[in-house]
Backbone as a ProteinNet text record, in pm:
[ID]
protein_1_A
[PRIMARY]
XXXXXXXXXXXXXXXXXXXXXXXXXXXXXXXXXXXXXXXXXXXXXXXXXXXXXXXXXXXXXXXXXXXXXXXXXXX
[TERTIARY]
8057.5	8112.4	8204	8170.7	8277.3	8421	8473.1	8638.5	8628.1	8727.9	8732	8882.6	8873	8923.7	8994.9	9102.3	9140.3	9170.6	9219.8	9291.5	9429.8	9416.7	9532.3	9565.7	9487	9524.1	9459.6	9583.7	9559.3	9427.7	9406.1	9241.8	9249.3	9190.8	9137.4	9016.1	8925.3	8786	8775.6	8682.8	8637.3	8548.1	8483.1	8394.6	8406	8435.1	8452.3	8320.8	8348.6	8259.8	8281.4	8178	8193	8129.3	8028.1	8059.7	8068.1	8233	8301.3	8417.2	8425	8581.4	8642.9	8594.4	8689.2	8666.9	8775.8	8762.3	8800.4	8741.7	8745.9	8891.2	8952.7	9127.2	9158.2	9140.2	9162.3	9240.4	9360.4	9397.9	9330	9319	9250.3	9322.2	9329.6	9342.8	9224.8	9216	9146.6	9152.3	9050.4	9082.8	8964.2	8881.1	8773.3	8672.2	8625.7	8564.6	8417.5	8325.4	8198.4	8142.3	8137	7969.1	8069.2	8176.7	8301.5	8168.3	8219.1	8296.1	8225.2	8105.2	8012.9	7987.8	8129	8114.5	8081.3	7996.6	8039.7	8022.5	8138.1	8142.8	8286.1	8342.4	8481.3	8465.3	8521.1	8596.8	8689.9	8741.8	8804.9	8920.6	9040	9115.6	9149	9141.3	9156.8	9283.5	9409.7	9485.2	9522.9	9589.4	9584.9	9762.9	9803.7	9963.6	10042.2	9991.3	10106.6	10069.5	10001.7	9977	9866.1	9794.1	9692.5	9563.9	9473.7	9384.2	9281.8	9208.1	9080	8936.4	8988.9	8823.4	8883.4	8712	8721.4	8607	8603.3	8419.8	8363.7	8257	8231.6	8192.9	8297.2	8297.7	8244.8	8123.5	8070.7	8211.1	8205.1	8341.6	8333.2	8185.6	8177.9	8241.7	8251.3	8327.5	8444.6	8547.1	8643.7	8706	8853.5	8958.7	9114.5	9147	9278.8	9389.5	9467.7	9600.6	9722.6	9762.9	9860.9	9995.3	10114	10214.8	10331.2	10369.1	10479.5	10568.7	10619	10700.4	10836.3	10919.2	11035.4	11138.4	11201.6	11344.3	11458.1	11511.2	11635	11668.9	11783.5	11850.7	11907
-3469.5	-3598.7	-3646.1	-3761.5	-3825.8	-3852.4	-3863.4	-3916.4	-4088.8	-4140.2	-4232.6	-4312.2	-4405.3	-4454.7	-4607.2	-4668.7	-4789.6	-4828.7	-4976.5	-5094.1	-5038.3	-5011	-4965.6	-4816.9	-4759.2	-4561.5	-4525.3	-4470.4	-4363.8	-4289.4	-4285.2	-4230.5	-4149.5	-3995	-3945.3	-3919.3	-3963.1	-3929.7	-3804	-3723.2	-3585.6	-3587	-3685.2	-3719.1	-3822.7	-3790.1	-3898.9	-3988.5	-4137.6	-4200.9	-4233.3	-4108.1	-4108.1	-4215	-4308.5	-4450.6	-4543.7	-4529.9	-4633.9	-4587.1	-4447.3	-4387.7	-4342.2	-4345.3	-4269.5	-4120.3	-4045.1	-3888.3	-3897	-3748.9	-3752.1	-3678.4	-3711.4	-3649.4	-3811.6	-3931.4	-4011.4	-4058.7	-4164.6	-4181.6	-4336.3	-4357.1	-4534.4	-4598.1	-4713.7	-4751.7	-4817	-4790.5	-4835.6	-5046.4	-5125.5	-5268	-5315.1	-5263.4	-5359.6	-5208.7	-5244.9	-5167.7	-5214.5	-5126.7	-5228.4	-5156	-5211.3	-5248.9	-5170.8	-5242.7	-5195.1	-5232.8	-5138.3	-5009.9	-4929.6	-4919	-4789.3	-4768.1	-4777	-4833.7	-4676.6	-4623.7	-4497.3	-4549.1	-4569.2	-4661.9	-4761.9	-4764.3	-4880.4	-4948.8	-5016.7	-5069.6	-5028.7	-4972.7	-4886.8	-4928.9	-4919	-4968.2	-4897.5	-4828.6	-4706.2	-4783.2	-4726.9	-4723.5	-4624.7	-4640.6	-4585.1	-4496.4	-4449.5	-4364.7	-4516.9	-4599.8	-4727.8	-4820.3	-4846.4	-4918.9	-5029.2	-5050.6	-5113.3	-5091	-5144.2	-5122.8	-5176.1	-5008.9	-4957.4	-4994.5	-4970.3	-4983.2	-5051.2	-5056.7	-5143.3	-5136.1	-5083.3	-5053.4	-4925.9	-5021.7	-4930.1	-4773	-4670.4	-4548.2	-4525.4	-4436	-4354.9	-4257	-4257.9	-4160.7	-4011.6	-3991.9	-3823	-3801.1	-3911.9	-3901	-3938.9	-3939	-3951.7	-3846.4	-3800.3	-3745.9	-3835.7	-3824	-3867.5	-3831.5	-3887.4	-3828.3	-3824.7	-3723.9	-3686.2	-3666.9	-3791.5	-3804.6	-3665	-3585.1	-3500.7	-3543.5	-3495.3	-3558.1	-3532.2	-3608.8	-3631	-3592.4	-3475	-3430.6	-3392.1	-3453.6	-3510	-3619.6	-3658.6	-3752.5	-3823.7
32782.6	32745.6	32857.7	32916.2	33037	32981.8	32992.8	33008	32960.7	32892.3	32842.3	32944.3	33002.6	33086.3	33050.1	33074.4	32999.2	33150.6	33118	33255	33317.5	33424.4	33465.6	33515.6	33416.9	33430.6	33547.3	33632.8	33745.9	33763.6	33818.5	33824.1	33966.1	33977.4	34088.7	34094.6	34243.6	34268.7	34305.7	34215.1	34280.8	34338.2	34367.1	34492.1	34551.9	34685.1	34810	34811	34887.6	34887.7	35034.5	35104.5	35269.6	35349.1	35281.9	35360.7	35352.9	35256.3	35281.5	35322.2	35406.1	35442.7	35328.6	35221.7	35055.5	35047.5	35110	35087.9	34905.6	34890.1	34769.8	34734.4	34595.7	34553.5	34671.8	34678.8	34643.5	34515.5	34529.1	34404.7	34395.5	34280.4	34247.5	34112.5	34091.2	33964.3	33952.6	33772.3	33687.5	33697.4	33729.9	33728.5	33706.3	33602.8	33548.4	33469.5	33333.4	33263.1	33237.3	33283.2	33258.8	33150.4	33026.7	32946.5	32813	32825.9	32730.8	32571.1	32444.5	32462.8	32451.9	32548.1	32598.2	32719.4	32789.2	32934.2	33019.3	33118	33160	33329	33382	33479.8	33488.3	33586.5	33591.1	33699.8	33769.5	33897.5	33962.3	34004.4	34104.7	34198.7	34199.7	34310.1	34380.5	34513.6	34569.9	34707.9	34665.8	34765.3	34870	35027.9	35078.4	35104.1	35161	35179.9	35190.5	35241.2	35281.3	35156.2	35039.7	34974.6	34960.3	35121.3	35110.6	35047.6	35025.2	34912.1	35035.9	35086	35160.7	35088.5	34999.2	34913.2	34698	34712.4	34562.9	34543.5	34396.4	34373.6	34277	34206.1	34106.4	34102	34017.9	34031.3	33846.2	33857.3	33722.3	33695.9	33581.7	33473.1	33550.3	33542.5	33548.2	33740.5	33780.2	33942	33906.2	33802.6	33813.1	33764	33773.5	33635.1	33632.7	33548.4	33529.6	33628.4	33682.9	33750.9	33643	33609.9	33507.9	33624.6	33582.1	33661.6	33542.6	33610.2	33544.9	33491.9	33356.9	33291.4	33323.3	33391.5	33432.7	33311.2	33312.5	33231.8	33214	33313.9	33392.9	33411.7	33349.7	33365.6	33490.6
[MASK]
+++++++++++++++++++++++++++++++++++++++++++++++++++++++++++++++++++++++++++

């Protein structure tokens, strides 16, 4: 079963998309869901260390996983 993905959520590629320069462990956001709500497939925002956005483009679920940011517990 693929991963269920919403607008916005952090997303890492476990597979690079080598030509368009996208190594894979890429981070991307989630910015368009296709064929909602049986979508297996998104739109992709893949930024780079400085913030510019290298690539854009549809990534299948089973090439993605979630990036889980650590839960901060300190004040």
């Amino acid at each position: 079963m693929s991963a269920r993905f919403s607008l916005l959520d952090v997303v890492v590629l476990v597979e690079g998309i080598p030509q368009e320069g996208v190594p894979a462990g890429s981070l991307g956001t989630v910015v368009d869901l296709y064929g909602v709500p049986s979508a297996t497939s998104c739109e992709v925002e893949v930024a780079d260390d400085e913030g510019r956005t290298p690539w854009v483009g549809p990534v299948a679920y089973e090439h993605l996983r979630p990036h889980w940011w650590p839960r901060r517990t300190e004040v």
